[in-house]
C-alpha positions as CSV (number, residue, x, y, z in Angstrom):
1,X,-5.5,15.3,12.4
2,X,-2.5,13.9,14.0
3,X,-2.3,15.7,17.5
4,X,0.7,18.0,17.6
5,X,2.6,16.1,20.6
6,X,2.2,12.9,18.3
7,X,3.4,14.6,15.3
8,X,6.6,16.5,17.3
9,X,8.1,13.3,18.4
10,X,7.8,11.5,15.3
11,X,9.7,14.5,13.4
12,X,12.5,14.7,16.5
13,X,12.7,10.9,15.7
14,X,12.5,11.3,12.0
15,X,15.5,14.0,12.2
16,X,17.6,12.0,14.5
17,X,17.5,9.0,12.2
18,X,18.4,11.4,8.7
19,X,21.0,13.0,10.8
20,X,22.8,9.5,12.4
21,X,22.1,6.9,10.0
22,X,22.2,6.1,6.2
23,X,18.7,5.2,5.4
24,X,17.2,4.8,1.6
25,X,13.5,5.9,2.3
26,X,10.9,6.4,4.8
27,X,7.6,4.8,4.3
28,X,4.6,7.2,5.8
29,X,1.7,4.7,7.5
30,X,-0.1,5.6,10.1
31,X,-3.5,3.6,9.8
32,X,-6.8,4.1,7.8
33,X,-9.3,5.8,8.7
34,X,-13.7,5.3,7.5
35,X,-13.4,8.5,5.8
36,X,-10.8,8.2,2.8
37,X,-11.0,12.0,3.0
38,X,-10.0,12.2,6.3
39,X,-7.3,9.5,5.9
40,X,-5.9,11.8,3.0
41,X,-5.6,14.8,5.0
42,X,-4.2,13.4,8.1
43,X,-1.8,12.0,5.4
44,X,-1.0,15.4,3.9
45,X,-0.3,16.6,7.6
46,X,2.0,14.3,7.9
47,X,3.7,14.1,4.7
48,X,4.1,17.5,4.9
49,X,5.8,17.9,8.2
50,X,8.3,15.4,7.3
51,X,9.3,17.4,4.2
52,X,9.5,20.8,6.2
53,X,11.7,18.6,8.5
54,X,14.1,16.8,6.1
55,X,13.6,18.3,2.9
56,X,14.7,16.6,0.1
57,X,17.7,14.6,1.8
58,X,15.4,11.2,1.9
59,X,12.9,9.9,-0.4
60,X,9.1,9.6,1.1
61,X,7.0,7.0,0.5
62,X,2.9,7.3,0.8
63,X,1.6,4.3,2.8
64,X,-1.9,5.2,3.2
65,X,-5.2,3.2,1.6
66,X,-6.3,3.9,-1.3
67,X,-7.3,8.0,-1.6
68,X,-9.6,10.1,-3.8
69,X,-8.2,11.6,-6.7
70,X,-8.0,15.2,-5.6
71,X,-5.7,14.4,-2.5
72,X,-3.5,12.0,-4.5
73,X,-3.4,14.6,-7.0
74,X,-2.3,17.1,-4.1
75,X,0.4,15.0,-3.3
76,X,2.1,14.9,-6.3
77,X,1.6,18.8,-7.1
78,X,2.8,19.6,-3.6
79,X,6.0,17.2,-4.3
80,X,5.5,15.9,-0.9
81,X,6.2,12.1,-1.5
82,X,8.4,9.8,-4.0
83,X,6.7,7.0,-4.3
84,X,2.9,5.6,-3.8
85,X,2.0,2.1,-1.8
86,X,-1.9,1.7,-1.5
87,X,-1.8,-2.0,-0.1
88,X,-4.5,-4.0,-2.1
89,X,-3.6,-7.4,0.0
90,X,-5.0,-9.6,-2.6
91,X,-6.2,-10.1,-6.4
92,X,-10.1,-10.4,-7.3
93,X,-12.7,-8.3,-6.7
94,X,-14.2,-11.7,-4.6
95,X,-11.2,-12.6,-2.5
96,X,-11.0,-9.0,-1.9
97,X,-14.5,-8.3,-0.7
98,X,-13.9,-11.6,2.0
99,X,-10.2,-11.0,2.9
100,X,-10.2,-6.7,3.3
101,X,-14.3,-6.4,4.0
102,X,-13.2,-2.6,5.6
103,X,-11.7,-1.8,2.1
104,X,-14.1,-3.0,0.5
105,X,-17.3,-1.5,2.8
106,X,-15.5,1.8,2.2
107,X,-13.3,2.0,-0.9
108,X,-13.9,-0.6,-3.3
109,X,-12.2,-3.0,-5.2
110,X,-12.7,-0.9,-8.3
111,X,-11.9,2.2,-6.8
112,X,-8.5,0.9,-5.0
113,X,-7.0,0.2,-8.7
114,X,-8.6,3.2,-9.6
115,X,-6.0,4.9,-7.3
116,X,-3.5,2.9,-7.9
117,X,-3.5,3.5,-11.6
118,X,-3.9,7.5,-10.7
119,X,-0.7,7.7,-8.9
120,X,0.9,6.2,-11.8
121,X,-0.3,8.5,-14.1
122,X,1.7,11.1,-11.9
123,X,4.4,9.5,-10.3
124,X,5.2,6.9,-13.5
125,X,5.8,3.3,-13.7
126,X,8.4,2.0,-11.5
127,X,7.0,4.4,-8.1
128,X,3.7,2.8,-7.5
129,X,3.6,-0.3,-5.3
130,X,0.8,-2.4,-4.2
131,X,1.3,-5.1,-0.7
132,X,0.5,-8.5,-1.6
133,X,0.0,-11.6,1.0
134,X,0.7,-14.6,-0.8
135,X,-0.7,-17.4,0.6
136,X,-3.2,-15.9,2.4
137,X,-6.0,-17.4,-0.7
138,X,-5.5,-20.8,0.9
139,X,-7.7,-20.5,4.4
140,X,-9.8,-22.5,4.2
141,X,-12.7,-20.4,4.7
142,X,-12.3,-19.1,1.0
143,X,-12.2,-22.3,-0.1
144,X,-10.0,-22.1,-2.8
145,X,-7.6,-24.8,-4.3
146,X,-3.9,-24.4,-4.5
147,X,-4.3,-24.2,-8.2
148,X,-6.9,-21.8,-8.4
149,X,-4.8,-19.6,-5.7
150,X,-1.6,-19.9,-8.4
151,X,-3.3,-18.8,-10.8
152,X,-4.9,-15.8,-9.5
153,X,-2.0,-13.9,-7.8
154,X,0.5,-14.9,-11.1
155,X,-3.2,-13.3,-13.4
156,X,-3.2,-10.4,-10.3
157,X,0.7,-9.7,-10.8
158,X,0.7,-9.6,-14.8
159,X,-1.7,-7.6,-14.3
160,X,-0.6,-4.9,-12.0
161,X,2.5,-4.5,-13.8
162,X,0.7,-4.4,-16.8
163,X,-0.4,-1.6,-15.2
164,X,2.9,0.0,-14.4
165,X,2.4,-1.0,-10.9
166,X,4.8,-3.2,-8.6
167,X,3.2,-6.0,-6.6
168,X,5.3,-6.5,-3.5
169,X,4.3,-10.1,-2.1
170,X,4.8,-11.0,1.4
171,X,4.6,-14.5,2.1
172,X,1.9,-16.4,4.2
173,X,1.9,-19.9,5.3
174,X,-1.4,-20.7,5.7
175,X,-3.1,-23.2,7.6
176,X,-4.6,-24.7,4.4
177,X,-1.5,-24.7,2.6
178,X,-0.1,-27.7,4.6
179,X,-1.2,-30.2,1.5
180,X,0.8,-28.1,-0.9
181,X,4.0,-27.3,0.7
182,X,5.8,-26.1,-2.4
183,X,3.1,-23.7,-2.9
184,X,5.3,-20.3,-3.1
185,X,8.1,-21.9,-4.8
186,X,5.6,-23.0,-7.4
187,X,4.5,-19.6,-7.5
């Protein structure tokens, strides 16, 4: 659980922003935690102190991993957030396994678009996201060619959106990208 000193300031912050700014959304992170069921209720905690806080007046976005079923479920039931984000990083089960090895180890590669395509059975196309690092495929410890890298995130993004899910790509320039420097434009 968040501790309740932790949790006050954040919602005295929270209500000072809503009340002196014009803001579109508010994303909830907060790190991940071993236990995805853990994660999920620390999640709720928050998500639902923002809500007793603001209400309505700003849409809420979920930023946690990847959660089970049941607690994304509760989300949605409870109306507590807008929109979905469980941050895959990167297409293919393989690059997955050696770029997020803590996602992996305890989530899954199946299991992350598992939850991804859960929340957009009850939020809808258009309010799940997914964070994407571009680039990231060239390291050269995954030894991967430039081409091979193209190909995956553009067969990773028709595919998510396929889906009904919205890849949102953050850009890396990677230390093995330096022979291919028109790698994201080509992309």
């Amino acid at each position: 659980a968040i501790p309740p000193l932790t949790l006050s300031r954040m919602l005295e912050s929270v209500e000072k922003i809503v009340a002196e700014t014009q803001i579109n959304h508010i994303y909830l992170v907060g790190g991940s935690l071993t236990d995805t069921r853990a994660e999920g209720e620390r999640f709720l905690q928050l998500a639902r102190a923002v809500r007793a806080r603001i209400g309505k007046k700003v849409p809420l976005t979920l930023g946690s991993g990847a959660l089970p079923d049941d607690i994304i479920e509760r989300f949605h039931r409870e109306d507590l957030v807008d929109a979905v984000c469980f941050n895959l990083e990167v297409w293919s089960e393989r690059m997955f396994a050696q770029v997020c090895p803590g996602k992996n180890r305890y989530v899954g590669y199946q299991r992350w678009i598992a939850a991804l395509e859960t929340a957009v059975r009850l939020w809808g196309r258009g309010r799940v996201y997914s964070a994407m690092v571009s680039g990231i495929e060239l390291e050269p410890e995954y030894n991967v060619s430039w081409e091979q890298a193209v190909a995956t995130e553009l067969e990773g993004a028709e595919d998510l959106c396929s889906r009904g899910i919205i890849p949102v790509y953050s850009l890396m320039w990677p230390s093995g990208g330096k022979e291919r420097p028109d790698y994201h434009h080509r992309l």
